[in-house]
PyMOL Python script that loads the backbone (N, CA, C, O; Angstrom):
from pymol import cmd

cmd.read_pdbstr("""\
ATOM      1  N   UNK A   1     -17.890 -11.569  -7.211  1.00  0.00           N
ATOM      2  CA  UNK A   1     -16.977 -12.672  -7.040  1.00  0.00           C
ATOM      3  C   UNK A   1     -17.417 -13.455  -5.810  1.00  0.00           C
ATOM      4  O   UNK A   1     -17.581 -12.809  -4.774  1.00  0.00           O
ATOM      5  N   UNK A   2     -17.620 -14.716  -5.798  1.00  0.00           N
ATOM      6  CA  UNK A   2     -17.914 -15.499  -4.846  1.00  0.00           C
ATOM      7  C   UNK A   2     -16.822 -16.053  -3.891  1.00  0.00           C
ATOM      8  O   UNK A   2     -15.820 -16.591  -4.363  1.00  0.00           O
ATOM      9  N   UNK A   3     -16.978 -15.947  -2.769  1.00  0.00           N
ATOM     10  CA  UNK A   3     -16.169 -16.465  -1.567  1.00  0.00           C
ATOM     11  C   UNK A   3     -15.496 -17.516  -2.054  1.00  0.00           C
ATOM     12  O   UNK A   3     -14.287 -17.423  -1.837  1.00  0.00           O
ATOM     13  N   UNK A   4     -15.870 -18.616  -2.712  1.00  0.00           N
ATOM     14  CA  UNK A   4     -14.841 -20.078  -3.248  1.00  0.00           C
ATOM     15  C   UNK A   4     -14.107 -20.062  -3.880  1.00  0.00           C
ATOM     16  O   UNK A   4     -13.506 -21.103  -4.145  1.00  0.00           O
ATOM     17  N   UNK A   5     -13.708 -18.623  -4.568  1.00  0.00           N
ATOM     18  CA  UNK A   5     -13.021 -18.032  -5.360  1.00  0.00           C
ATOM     19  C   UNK A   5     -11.959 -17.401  -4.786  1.00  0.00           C
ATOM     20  O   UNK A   5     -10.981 -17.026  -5.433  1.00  0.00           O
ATOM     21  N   UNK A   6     -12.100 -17.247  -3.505  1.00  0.00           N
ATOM     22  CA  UNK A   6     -10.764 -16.385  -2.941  1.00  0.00           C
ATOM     23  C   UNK A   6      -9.632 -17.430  -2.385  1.00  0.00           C
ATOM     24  O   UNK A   6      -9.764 -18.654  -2.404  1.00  0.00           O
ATOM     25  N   UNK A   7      -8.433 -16.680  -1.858  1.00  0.00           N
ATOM     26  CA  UNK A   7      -7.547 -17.893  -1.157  1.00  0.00           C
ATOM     27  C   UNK A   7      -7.849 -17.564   0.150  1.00  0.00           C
ATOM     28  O   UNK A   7      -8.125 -16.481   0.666  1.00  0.00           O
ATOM     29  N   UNK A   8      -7.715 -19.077   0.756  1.00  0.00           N
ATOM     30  CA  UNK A   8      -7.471 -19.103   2.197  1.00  0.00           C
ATOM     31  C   UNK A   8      -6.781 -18.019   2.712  1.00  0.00           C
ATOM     32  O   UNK A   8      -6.119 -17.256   2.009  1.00  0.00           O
ATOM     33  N   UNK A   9      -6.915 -17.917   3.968  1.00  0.00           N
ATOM     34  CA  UNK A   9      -6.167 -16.543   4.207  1.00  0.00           C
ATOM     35  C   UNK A   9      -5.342 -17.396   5.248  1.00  0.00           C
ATOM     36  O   UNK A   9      -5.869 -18.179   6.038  1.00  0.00           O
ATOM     37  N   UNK A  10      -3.890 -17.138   5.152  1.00  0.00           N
ATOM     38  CA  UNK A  10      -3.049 -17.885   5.940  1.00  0.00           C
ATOM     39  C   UNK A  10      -2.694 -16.909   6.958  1.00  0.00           C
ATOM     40  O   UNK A  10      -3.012 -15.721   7.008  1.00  0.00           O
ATOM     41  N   UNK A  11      -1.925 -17.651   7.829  1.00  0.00           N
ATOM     42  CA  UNK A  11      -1.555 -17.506   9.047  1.00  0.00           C
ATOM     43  C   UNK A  11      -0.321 -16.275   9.314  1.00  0.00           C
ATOM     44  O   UNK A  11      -0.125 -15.647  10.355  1.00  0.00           O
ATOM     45  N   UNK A  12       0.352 -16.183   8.125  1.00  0.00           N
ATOM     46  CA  UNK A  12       1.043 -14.743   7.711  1.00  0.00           C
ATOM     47  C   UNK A  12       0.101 -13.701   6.639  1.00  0.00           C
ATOM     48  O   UNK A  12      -0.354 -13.965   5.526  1.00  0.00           O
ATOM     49  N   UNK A  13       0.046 -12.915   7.139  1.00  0.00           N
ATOM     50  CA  UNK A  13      -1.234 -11.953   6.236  1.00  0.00           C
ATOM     51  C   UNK A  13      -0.285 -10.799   6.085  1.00  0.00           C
ATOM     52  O   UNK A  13       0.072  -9.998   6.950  1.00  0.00           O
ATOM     53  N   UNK A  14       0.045 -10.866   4.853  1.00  0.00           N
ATOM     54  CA  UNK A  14       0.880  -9.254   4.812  1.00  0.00           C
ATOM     55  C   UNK A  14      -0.091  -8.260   4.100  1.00  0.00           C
ATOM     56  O   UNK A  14      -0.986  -8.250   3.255  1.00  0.00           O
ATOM     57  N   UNK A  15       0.632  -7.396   4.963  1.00  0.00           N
ATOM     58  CA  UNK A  15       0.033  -6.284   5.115  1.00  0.00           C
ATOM     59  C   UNK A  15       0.466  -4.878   3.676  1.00  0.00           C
ATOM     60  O   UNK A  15       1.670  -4.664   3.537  1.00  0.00           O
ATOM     61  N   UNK A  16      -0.354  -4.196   2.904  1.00  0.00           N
ATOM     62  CA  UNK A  16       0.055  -3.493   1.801  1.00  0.00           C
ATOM     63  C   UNK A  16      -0.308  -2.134   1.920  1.00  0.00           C
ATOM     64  O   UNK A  16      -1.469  -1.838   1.636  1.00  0.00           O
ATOM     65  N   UNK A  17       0.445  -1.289   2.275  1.00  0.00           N
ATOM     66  CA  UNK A  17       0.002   0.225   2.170  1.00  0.00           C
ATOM     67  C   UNK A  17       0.310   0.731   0.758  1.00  0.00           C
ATOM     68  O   UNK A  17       1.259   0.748  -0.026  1.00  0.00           O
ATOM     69  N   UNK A  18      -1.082   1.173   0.830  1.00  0.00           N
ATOM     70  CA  UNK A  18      -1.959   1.528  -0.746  1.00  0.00           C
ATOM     71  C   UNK A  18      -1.441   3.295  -0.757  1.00  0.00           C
ATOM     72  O   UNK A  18      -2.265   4.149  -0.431  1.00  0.00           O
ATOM     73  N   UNK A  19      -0.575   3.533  -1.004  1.00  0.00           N
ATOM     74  CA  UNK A  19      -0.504   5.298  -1.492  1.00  0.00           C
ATOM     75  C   UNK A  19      -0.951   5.673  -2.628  1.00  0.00           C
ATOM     76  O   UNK A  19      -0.384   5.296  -3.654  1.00  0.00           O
ATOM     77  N   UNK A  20      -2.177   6.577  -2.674  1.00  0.00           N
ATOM     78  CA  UNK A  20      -2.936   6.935  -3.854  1.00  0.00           C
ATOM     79  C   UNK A  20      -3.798   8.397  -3.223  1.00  0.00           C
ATOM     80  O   UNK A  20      -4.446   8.576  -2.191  1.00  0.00           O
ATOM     81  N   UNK A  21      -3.380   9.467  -4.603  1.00  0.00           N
ATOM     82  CA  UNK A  21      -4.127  10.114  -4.199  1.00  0.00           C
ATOM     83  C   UNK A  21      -5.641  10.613  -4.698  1.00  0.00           C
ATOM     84  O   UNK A  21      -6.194  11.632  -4.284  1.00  0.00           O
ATOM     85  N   UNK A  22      -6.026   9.966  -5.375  1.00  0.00           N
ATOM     86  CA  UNK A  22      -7.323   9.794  -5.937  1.00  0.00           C
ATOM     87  C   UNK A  22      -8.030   8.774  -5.122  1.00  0.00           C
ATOM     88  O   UNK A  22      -7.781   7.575  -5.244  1.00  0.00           O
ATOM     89  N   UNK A  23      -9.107   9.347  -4.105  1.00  0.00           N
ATOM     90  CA  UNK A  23      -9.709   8.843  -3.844  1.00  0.00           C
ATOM     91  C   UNK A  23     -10.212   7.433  -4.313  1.00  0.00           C
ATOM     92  O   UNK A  23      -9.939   6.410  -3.685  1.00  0.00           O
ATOM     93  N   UNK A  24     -11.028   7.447  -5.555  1.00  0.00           N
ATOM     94  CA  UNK A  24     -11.738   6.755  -5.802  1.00  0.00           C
ATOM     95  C   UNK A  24     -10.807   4.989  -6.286  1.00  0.00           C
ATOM     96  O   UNK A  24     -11.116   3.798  -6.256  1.00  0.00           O
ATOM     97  N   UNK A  25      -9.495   5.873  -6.720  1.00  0.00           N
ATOM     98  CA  UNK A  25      -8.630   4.474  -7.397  1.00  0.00           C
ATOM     99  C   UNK A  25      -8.591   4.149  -5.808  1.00  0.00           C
ATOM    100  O   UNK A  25      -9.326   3.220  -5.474  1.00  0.00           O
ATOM    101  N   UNK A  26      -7.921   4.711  -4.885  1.00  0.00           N
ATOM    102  CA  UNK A  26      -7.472   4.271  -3.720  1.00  0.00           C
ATOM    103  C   UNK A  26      -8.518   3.338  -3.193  1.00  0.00           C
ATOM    104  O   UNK A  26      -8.100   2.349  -2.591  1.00  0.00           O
ATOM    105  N   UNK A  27      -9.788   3.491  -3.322  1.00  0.00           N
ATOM    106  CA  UNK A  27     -10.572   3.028  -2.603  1.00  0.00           C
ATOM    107  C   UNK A  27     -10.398   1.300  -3.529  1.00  0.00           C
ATOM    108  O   UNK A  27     -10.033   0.159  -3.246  1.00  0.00           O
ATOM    109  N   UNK A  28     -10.908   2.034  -4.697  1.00  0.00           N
ATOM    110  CA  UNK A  28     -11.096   0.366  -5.710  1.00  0.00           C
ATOM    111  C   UNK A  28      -9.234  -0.764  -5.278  1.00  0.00           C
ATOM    112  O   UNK A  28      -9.331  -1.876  -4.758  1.00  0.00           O
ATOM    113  N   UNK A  29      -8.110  -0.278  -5.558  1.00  0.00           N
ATOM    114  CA  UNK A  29      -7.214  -0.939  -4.724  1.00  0.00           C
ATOM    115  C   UNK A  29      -7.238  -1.526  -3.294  1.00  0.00           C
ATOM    116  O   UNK A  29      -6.668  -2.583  -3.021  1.00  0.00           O
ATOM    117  N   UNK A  30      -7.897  -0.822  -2.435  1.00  0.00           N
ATOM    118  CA  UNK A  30      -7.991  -1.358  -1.222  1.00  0.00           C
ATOM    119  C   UNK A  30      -9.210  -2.755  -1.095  1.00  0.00           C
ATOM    120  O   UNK A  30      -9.210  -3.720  -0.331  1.00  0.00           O
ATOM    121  N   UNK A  31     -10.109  -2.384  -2.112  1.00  0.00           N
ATOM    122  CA  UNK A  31     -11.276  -3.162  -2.044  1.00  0.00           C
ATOM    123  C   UNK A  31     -10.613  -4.614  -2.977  1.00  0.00           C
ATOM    124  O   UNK A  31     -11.139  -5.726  -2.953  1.00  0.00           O
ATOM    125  N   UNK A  32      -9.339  -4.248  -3.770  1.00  0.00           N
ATOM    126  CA  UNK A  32      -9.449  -5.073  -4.474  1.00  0.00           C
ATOM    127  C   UNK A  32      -7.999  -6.402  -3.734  1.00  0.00           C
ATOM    128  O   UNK A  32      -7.883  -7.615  -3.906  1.00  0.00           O
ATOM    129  N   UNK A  33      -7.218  -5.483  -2.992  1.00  0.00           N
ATOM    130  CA  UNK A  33      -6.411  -6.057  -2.153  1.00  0.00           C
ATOM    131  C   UNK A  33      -6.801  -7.044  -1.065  1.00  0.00           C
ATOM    132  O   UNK A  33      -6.454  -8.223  -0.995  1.00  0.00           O
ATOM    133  N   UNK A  34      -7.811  -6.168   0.021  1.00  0.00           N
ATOM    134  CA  UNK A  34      -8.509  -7.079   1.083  1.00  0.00           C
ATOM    135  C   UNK A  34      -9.402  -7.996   0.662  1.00  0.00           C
ATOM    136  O   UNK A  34      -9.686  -8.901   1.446  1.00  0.00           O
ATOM    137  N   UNK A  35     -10.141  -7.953  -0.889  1.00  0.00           N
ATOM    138  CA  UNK A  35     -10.745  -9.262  -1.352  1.00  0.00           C
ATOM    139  C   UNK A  35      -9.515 -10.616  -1.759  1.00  0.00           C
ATOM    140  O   UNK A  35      -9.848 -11.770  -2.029  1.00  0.00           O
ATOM    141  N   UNK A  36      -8.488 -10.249  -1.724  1.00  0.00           N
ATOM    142  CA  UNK A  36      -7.043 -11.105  -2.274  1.00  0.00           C
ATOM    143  C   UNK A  36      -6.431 -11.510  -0.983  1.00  0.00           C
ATOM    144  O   UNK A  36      -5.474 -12.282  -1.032  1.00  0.00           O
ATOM    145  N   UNK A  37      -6.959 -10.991   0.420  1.00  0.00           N
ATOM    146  CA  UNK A  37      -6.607 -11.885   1.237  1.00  0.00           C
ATOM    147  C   UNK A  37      -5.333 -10.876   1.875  1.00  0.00           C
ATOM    148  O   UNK A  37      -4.485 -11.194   2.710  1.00  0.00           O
ATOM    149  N   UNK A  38      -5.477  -9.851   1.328  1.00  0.00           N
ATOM    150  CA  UNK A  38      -4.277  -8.600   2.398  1.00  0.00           C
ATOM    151  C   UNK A  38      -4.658  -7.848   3.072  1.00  0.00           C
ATOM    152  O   UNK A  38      -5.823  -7.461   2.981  1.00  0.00           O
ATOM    153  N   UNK A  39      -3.794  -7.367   4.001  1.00  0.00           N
ATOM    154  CA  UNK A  39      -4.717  -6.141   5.665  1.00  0.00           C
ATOM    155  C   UNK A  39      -4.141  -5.337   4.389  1.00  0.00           C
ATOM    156  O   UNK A  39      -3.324  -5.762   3.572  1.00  0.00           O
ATOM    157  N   UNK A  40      -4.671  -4.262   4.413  1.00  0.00           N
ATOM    158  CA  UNK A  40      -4.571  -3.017   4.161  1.00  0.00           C
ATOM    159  C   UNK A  40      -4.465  -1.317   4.783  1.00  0.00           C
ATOM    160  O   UNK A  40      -5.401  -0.864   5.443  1.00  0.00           O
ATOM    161  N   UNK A  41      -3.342  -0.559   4.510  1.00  0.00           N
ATOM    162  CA  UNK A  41      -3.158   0.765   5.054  1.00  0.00           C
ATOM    163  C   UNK A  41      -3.156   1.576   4.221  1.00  0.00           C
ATOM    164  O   UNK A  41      -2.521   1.381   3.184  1.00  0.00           O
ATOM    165  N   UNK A  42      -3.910   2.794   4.444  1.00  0.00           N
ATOM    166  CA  UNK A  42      -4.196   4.003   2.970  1.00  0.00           C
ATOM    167  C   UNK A  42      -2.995   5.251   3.282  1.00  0.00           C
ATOM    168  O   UNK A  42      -2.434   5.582   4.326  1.00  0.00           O
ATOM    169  N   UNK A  43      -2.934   5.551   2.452  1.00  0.00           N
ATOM    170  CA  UNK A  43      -2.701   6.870   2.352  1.00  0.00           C
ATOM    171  C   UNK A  43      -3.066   7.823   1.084  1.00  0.00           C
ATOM    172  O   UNK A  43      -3.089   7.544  -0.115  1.00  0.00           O
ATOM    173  N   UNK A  44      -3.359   9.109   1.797  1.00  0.00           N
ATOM    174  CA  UNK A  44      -3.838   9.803   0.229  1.00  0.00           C
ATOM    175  C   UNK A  44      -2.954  11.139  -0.374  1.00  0.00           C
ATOM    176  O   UNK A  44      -3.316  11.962  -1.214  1.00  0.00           O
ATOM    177  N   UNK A  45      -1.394  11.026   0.522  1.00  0.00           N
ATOM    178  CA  UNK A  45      -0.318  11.945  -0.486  1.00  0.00           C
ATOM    179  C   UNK A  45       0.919  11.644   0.328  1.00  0.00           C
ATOM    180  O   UNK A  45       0.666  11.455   1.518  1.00  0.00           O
ATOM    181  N   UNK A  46       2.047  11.563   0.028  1.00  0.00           N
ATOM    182  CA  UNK A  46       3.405  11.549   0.296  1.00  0.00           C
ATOM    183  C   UNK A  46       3.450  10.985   1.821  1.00  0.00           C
ATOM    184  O   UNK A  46       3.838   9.917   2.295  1.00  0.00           O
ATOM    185  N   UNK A  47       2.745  12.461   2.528  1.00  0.00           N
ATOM    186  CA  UNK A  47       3.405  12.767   3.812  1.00  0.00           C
ATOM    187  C   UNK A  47       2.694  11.748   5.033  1.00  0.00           C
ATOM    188  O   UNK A  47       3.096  11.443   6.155  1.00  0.00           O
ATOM    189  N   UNK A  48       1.485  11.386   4.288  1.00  0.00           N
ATOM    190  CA  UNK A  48       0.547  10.141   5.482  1.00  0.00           C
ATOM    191  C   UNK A  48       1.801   8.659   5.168  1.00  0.00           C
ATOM    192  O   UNK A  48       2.285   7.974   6.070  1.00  0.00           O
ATOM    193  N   UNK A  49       2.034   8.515   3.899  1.00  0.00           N
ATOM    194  CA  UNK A  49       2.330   7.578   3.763  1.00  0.00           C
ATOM    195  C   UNK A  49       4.104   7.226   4.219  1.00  0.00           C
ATOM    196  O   UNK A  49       4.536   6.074   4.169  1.00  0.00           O
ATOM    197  N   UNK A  50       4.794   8.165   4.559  1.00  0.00           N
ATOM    198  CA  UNK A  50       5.939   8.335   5.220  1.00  0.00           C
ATOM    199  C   UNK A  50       5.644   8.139   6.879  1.00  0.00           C
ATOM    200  O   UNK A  50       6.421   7.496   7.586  1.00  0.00           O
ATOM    201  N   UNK A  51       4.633   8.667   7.310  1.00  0.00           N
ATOM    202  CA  UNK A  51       4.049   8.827   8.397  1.00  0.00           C
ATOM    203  C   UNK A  51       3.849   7.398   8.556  1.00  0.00           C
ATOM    204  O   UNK A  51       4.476   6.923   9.503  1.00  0.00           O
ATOM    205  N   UNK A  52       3.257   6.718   7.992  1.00  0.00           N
ATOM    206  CA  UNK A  52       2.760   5.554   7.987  1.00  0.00           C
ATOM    207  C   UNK A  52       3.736   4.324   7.845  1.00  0.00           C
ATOM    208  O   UNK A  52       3.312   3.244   8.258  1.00  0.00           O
ATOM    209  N   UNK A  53       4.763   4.367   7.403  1.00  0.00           N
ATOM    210  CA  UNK A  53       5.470   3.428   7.132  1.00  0.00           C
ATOM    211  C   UNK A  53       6.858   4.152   8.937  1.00  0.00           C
ATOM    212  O   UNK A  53       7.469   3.215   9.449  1.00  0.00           O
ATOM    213  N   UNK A  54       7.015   4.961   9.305  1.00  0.00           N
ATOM    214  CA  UNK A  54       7.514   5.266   9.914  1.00  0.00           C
ATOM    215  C   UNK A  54       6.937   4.962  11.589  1.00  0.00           C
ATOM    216  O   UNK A  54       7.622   4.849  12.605  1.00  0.00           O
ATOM    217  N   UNK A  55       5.862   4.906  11.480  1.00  0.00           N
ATOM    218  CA  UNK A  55       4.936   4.693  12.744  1.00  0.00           C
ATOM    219  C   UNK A  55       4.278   3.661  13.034  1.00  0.00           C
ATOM    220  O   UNK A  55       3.695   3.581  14.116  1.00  0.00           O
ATOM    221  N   UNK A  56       4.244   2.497  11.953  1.00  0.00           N
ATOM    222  CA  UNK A  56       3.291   1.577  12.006  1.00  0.00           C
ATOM    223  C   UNK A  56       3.666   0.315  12.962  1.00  0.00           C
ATOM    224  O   UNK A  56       4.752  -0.253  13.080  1.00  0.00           O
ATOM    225  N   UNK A  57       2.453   0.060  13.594  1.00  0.00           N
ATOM    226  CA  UNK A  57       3.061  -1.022  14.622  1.00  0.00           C
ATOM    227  C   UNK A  57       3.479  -2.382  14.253  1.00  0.00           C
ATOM    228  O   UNK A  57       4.051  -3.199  14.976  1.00  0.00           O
ATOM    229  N   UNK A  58       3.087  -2.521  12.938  1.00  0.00           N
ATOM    230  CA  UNK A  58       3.286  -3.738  12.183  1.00  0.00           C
ATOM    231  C   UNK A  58       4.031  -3.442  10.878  1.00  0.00           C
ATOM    232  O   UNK A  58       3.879  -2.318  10.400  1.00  0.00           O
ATOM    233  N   UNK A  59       4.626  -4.107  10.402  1.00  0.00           N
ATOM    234  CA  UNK A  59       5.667  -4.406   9.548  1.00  0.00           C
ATOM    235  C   UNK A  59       4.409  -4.136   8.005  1.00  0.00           C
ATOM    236  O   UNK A  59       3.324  -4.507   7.558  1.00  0.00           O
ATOM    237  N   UNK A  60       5.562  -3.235   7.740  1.00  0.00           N
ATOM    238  CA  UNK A  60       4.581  -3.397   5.853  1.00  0.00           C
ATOM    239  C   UNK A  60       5.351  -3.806   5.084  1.00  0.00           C
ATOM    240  O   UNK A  60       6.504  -3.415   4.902  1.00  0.00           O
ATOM    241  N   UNK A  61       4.554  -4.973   4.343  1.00  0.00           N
ATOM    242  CA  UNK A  61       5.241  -5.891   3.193  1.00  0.00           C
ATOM    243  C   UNK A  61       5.467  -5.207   2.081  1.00  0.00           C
ATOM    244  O   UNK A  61       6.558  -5.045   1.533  1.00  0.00           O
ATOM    245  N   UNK A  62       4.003  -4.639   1.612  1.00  0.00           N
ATOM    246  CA  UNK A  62       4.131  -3.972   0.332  1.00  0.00           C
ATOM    247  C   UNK A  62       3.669  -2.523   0.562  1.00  0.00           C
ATOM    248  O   UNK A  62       2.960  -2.017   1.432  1.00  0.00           O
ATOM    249  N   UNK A  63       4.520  -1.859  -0.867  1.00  0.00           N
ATOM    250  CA  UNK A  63       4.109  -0.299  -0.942  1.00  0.00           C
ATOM    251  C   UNK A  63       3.563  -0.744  -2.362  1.00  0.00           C
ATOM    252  O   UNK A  63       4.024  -1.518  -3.201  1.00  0.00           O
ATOM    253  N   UNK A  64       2.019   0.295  -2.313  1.00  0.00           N
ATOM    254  CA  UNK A  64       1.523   0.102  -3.844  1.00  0.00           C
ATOM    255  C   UNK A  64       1.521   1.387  -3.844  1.00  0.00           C
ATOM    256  O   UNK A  64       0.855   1.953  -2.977  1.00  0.00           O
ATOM    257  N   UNK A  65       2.002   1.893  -4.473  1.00  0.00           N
ATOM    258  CA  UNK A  65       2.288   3.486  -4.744  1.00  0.00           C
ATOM    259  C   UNK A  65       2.148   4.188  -6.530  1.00  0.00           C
ATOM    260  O   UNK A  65       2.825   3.869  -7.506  1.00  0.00           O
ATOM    261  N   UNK A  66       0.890   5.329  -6.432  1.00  0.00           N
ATOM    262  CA  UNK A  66       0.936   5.684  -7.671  1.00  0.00           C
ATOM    263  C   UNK A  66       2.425   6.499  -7.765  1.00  0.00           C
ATOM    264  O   UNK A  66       2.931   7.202  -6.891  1.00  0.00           O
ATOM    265  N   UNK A  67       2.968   6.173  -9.127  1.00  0.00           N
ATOM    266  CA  UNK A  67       4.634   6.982  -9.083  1.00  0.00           C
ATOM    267  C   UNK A  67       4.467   8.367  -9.224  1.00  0.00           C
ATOM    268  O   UNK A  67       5.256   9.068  -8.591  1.00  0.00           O
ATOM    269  N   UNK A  68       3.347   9.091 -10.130  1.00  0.00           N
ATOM    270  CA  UNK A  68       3.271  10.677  -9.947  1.00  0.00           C
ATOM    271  C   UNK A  68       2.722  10.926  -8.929  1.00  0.00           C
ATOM    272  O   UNK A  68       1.608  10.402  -8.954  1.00  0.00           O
ATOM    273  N   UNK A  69       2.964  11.653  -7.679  1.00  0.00           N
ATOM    274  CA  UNK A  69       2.157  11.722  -6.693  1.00  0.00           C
ATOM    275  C   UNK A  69       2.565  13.323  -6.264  1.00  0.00           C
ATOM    276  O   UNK A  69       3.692  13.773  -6.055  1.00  0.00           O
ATOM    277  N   UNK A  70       0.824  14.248  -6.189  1.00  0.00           N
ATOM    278  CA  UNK A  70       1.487  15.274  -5.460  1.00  0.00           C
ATOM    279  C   UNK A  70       2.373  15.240  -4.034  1.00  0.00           C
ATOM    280  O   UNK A  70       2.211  14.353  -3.196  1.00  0.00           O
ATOM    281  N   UNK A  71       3.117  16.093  -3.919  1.00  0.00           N
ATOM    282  CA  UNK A  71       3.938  16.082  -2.608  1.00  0.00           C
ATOM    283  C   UNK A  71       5.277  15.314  -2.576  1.00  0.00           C
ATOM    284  O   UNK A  71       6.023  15.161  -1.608  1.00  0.00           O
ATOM    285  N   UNK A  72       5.410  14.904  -3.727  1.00  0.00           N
ATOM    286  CA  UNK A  72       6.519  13.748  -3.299  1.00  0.00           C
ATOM    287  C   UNK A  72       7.963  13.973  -4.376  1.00  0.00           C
ATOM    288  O   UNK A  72       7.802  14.121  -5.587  1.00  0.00           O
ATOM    289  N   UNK A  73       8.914  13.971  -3.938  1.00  0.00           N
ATOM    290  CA  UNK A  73       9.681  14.263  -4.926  1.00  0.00           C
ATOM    291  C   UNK A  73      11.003  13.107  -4.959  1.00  0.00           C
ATOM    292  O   UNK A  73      11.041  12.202  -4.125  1.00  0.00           O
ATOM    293  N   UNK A  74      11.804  13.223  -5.760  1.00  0.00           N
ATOM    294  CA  UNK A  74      12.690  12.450  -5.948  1.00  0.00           C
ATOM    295  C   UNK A  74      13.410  11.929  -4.352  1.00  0.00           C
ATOM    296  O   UNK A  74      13.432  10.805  -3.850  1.00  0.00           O
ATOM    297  N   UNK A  75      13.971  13.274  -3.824  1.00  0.00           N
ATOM    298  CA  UNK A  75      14.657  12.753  -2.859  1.00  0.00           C
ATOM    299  C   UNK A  75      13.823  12.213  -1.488  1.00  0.00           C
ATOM    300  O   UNK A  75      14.369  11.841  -0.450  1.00  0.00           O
ATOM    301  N   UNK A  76      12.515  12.255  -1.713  1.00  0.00           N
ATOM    302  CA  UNK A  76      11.597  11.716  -0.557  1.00  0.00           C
ATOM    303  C   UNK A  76      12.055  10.513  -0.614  1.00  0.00           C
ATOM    304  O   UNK A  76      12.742  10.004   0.272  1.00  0.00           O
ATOM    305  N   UNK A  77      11.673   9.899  -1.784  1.00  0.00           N
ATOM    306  CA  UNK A  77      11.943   8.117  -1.847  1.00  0.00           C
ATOM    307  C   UNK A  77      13.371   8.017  -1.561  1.00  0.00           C
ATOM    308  O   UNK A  77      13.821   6.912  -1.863  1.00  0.00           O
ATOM    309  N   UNK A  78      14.082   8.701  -1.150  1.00  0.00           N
ATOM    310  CA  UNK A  78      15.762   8.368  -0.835  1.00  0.00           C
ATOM    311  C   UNK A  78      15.716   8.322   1.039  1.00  0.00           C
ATOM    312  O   UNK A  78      16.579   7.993   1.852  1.00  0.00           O
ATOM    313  N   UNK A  79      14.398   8.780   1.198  1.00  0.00           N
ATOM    314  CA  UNK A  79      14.474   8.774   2.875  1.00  0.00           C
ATOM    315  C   UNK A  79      13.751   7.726   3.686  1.00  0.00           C
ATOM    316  O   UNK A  79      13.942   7.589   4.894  1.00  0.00           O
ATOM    317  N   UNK A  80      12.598   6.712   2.715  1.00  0.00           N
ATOM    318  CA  UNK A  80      12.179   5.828   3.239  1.00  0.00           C
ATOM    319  C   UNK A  80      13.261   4.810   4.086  1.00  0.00           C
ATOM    320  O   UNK A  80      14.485   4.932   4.057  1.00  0.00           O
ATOM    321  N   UNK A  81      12.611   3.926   4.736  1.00  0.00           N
ATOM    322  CA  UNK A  81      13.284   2.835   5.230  1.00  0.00           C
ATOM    323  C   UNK A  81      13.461   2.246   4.397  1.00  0.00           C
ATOM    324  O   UNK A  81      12.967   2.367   3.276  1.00  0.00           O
ATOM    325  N   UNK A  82      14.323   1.361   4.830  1.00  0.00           N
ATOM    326  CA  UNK A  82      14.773   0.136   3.816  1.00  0.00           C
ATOM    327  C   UNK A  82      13.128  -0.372   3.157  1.00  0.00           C
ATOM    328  O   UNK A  82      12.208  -0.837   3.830  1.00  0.00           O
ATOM    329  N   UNK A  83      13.130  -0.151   1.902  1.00  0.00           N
ATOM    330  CA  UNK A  83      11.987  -1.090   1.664  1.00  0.00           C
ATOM    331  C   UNK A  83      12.535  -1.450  -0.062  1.00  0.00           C
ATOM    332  O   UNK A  83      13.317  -0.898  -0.835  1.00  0.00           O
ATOM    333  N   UNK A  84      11.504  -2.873  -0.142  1.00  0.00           N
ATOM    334  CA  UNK A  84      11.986  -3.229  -1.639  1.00  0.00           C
ATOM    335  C   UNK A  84      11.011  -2.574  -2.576  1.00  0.00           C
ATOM    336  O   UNK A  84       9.790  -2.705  -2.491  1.00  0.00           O
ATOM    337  N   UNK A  85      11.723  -1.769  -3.587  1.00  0.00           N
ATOM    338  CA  UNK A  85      10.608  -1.132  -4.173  1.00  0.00           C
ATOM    339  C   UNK A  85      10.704  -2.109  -5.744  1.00  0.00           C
ATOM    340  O   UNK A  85      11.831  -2.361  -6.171  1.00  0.00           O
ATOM    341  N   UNK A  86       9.901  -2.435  -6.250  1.00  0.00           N
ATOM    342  CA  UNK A  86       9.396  -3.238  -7.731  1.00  0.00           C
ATOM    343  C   UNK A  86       8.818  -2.470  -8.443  1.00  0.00           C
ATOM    344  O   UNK A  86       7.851  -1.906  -7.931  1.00  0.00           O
ATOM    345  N   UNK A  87       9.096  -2.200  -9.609  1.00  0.00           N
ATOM    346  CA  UNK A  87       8.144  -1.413 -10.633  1.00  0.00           C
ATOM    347  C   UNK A  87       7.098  -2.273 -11.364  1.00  0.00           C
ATOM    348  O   UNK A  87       7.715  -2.716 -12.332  1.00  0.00           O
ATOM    349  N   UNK A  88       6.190  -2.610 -11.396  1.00  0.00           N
ATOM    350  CA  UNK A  88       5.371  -3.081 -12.818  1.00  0.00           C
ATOM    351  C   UNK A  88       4.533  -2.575 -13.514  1.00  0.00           C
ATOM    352  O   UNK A  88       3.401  -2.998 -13.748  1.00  0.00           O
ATOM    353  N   UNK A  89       5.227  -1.286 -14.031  1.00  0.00           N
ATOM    354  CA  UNK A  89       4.775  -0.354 -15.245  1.00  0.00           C
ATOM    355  C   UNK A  89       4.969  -0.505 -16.442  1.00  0.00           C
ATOM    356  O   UNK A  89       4.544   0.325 -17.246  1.00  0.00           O
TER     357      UNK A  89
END
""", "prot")
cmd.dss("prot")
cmd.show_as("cartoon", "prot")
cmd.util.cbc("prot")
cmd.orient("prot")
């Protein structure tokens, strides 16, 4: 994909923590996010990504989260912060 093809990257850059625990998808999401013009934060099971949304010095816009994930169970997602969660499955 050629550079003239991407968007400008504006002056608000939100930021998307990628929870995945397959390496390899995780990686292709991150590669495919920061080519779309988003910072990006990984995680690779439940407990980084709680960690991560709990510690981060900057505000996270989006959670891209695979929904089966080892480590994670129903009432985990009842302990996040306020965040907006969207399905598009």
């Amino acid at each position: 994909m050629g550079d003239e093809l991407l968007p400008e990257r504006s002056p608000l850059t939100l930021r998307v923590l990628v929870v995945e625990d397959d390496p390899a998808i995780r990686l292709m999401a991150v590669d495919i996010l920061s080519d779309a013009g988003f910072e990006t934060l990984e995680a690779g099971d439940a407990a980084q990504a709680l960690e991560a949304l709990e510690n981060s010095e900057h505000k996270i816009h989006v959670l891209f989260t695979d929904v089966r994930m080892p480590g994670i169970t129903d009432w985990s997602w009842r302990v996040l912060p306020k965040v907006s969660i969207h399905s598009f499955v």
